[in-house]
ROGU-164367 format. One record per residue: residue in one letter; z, y, x of N, C-alpha, C in turn. Coordinates in steps of 0.02 Angstrom, whole numbers. Atoms other than C-alpha are relative to their C-alpha. Example, Ala and Ser with C-alpha at 12.3 -4.5 7.8 and 13.67 -1.06 7.14 Angstrom:
[node A, [0, -59, 45], [390, -225, 615], [0, 60, 45]] [node S, [-3, -59, -42], [357, -53, 684], [37, 55, -39]] 
END
This chain:
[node X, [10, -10, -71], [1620, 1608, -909], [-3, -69, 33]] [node X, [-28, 43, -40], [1576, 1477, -789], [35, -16, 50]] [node X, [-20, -43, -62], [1646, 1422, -631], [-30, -1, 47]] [node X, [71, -16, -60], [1495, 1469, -534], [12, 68, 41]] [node X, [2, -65, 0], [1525, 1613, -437], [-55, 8, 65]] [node X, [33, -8, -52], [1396, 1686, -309], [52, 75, 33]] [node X, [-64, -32, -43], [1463, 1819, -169], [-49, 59, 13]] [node X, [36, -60, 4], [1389, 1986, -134], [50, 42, 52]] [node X, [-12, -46, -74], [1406, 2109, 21], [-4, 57, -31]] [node X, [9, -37, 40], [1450, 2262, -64], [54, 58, 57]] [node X, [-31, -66, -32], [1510, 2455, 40], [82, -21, -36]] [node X, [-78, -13, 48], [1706, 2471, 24], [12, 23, -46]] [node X, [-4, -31, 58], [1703, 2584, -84], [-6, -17, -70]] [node X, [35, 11, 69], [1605, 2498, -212], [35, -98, 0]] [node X, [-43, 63, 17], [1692, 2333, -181], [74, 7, -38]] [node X, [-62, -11, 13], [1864, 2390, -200], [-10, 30, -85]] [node X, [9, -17, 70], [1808, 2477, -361], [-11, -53, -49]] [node X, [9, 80, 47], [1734, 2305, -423], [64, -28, -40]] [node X, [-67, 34, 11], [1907, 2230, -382], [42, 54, -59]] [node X, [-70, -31, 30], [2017, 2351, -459], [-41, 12, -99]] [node X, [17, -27, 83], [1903, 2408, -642], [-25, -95, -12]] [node X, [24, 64, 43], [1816, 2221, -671], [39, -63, 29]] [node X, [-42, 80, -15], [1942, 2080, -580], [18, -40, -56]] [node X, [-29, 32, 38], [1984, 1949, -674], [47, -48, 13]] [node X, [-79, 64, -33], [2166, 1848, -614], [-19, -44, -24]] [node X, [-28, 57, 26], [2129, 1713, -703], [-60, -41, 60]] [node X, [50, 23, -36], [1965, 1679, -610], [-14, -4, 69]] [node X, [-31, -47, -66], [2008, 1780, -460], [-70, 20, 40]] [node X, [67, -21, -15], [1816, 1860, -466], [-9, 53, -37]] [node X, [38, -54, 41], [1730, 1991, -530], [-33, -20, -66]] [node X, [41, 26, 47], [1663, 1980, -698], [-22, 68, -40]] [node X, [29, -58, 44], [1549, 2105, -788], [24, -7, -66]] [node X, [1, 9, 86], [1585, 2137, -976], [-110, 0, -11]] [node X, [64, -32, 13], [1439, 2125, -1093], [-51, 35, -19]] [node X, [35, -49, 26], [1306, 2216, -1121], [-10, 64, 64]] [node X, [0, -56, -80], [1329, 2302, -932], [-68, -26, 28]] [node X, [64, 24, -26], [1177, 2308, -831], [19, -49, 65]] [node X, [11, 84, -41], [1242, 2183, -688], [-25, -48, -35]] [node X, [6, 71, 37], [1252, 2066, -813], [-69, -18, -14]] [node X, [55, 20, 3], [1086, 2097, -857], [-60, -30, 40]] [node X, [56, 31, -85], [1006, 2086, -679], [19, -71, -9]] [node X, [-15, 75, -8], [1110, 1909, -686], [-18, -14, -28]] [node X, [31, 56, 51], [1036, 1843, -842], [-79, 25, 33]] [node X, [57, 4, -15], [864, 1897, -783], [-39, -29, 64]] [node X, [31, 18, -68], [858, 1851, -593], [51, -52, 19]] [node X, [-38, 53, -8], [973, 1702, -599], [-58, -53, 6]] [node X, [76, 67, 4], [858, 1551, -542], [11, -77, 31]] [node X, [-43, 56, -12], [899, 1374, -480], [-19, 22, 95]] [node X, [10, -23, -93], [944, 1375, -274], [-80, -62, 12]] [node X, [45, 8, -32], [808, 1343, -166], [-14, -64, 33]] [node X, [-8, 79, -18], [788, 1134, -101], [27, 14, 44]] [node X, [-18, -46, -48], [829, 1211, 63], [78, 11, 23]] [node X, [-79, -23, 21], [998, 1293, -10], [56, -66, 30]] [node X, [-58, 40, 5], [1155, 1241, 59], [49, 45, 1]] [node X, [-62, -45, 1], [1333, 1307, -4], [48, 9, 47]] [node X, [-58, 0, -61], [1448, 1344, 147], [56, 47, -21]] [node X, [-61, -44, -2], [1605, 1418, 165], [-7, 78, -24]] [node X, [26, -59, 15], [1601, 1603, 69], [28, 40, 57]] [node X, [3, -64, -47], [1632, 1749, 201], [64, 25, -52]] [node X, [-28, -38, 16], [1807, 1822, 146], [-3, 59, -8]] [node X, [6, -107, -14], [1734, 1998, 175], [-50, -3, -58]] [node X, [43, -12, 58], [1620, 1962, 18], [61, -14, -60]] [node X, [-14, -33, 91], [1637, 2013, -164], [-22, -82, -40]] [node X, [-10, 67, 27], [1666, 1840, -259], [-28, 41, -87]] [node X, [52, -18, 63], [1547, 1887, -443], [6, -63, -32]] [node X, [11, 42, 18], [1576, 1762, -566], [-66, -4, -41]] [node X, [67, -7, 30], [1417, 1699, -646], [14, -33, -83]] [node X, [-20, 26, 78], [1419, 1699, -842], [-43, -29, -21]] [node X, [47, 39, 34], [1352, 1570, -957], [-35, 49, -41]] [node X, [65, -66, 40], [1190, 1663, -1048], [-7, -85, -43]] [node X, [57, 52, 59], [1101, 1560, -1209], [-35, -20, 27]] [node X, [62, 18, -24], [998, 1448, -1150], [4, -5, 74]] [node X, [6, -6, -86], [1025, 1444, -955], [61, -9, 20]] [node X, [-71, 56, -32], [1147, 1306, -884], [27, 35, 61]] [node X, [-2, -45, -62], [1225, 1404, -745], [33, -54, 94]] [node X, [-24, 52, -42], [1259, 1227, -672], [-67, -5, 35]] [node X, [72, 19, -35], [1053, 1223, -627], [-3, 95, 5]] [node X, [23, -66, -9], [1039, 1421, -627], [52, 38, 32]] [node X, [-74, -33, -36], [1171, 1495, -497], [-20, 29, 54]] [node X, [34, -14, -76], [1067, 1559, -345], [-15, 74, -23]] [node X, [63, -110, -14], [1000, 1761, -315], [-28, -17, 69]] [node X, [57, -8, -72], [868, 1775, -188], [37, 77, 1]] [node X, [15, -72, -46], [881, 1934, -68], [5, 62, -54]] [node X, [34, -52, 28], [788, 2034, -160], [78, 26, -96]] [node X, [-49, -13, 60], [904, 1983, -342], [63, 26, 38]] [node X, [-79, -31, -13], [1084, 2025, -243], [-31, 94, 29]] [node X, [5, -74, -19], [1006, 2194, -182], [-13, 30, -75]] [node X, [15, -20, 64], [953, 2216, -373], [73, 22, -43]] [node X, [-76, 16, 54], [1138, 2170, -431], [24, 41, 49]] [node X, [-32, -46, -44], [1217, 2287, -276], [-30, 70, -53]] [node X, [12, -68, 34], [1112, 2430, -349], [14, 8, -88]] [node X, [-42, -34, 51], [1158, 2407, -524], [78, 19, 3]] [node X, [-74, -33, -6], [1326, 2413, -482], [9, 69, 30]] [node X, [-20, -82, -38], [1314, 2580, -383], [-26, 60, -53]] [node X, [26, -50, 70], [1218, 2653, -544], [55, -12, -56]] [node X, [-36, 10, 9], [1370, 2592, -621], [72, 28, 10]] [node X, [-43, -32, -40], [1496, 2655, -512], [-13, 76, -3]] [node X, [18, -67, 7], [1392, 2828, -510], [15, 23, -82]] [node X, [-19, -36, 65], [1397, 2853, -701], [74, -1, -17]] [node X, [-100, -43, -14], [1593, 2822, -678], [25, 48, 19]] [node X, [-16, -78, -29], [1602, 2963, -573], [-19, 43, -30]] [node X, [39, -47, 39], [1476, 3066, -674], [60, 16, -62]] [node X, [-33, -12, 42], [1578, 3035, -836], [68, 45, 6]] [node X, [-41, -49, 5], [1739, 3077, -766], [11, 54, 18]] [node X, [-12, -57, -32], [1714, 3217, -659], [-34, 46, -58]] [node X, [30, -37, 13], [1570, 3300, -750], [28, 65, -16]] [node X, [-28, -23, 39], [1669, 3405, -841], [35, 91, 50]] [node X, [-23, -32, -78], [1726, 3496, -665], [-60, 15, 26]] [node X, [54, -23, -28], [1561, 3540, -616], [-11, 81, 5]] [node X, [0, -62, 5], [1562, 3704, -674], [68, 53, 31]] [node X, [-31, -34, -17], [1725, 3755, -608], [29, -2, 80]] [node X, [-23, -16, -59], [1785, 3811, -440], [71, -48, 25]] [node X, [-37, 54, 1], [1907, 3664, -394], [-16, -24, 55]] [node X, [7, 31, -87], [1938, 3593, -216], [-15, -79, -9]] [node X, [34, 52, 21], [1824, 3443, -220], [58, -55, 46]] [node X, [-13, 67, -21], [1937, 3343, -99], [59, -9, -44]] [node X, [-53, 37, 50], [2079, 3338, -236], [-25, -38, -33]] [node X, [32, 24, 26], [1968, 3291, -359], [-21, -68, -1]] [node X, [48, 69, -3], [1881, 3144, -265], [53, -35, 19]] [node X, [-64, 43, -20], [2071, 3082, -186], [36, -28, -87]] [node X, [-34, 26, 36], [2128, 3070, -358], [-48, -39, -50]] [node X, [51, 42, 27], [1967, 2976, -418], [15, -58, 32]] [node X, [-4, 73, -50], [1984, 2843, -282], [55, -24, -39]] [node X, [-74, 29, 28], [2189, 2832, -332], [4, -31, -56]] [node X, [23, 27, 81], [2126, 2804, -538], [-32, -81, 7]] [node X, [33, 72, 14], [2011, 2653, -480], [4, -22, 62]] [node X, [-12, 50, -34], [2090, 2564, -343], [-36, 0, 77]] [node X, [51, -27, -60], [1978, 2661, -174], [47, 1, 50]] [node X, [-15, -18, -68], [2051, 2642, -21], [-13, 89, 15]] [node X, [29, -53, -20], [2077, 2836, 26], [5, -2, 96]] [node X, [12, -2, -44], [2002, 2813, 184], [-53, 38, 29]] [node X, [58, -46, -27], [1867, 2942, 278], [-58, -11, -13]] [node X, [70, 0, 14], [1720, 2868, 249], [-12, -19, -63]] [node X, [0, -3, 83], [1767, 2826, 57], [-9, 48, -34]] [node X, [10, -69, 35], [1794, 2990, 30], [-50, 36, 13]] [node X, [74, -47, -30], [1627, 3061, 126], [-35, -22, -59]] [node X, [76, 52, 54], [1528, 2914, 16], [14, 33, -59]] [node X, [-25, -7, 58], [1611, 2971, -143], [-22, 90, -17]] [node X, [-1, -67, 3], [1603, 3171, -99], [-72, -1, -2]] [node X, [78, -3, -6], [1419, 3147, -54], [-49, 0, -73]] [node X, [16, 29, 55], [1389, 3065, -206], [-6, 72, -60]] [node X, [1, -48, 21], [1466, 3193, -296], [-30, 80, 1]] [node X, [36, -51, -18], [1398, 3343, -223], [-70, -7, -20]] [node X, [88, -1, 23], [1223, 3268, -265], [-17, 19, -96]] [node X, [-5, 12, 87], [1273, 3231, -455], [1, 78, -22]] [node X, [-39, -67, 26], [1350, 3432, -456], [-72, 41, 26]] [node X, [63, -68, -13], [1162, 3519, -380], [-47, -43, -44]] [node X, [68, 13, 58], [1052, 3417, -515], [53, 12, -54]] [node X, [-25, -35, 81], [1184, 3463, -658], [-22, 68, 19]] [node X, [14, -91, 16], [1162, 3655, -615], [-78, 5, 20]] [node X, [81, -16, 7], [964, 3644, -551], [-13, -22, -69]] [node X, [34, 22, 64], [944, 3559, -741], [-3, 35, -59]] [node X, [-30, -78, 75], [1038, 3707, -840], [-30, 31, -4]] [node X, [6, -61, 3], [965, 3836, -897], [18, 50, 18]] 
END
């Protein structure tokens, strides 16, 4: 790992999840394992900053992402995301975050079970603020995942 980190504007929900399943104390950032698809958006849309670029003070309200050394690509000249790459790396993480939910709930799809236990003790497992609009984002979520499992069944 280097110590490059870039910063990312990420929903509560999906920040606090960052922090609590991928933190790393020693670094005091986020770090993907590998073989995850952040990681992959980062080795693919990592590019050197812009002449332009200047590093200022990070925004405490952002998500601190450390940037890992890849083969081949110094992360001392390759440490920048354009726009477009941090909206790439936000959405793998929420396809990320979604197949977390998928995996553990799935299983509860089929049965009659009061969804707001369910999603309060999902948040409590990975570190969610249970706060109102965590739990809407999360229920929403869910509710979408639970009408394409039963439109897909037979």
């Amino acid at each position: 790992m280097s110590q490059y980190t870039l910063y990312l504007k990420a929903p509560d929900y999906l920040a606090q999840w960052l922090r609590h399943d991928f933190w790393d104390s020693a670094t005091a950032r986020v770090v993907f394992p590998r073989g995850s698809a952040p990681r992959a958006v980062l080795h693919a849309l990592l590019r050197k900053p812009p002449r332009n670029h200047r590093d200022t003070d990070p925004d405490p309200a952002l998500l601190p992402v450390g940037i890992p050394t890849f083969k081949g690509i110094n992360p001392a000249t390759f440490n920048w995301l354009s726009d477009c790459g941090r909206s790439a790396l936000l959405s793998a993480c929420k396809k990320l975050f979604q197949a977390t939910l998928f995996n553990e709930l799935h299983e509860l799809f089929g049965h009659d079970i009061r969804i707001t236990d369910i999603i309060y003790d999902f948040m409590d497992r990975h570190g969610i603020e249970p706060t109102e609009k965590n739990w809407e984002t999360i229920r929403q979520m869910y509710a979408r995942m639970r009408k394409r499992s039963t439109r897909n069944t037979p």
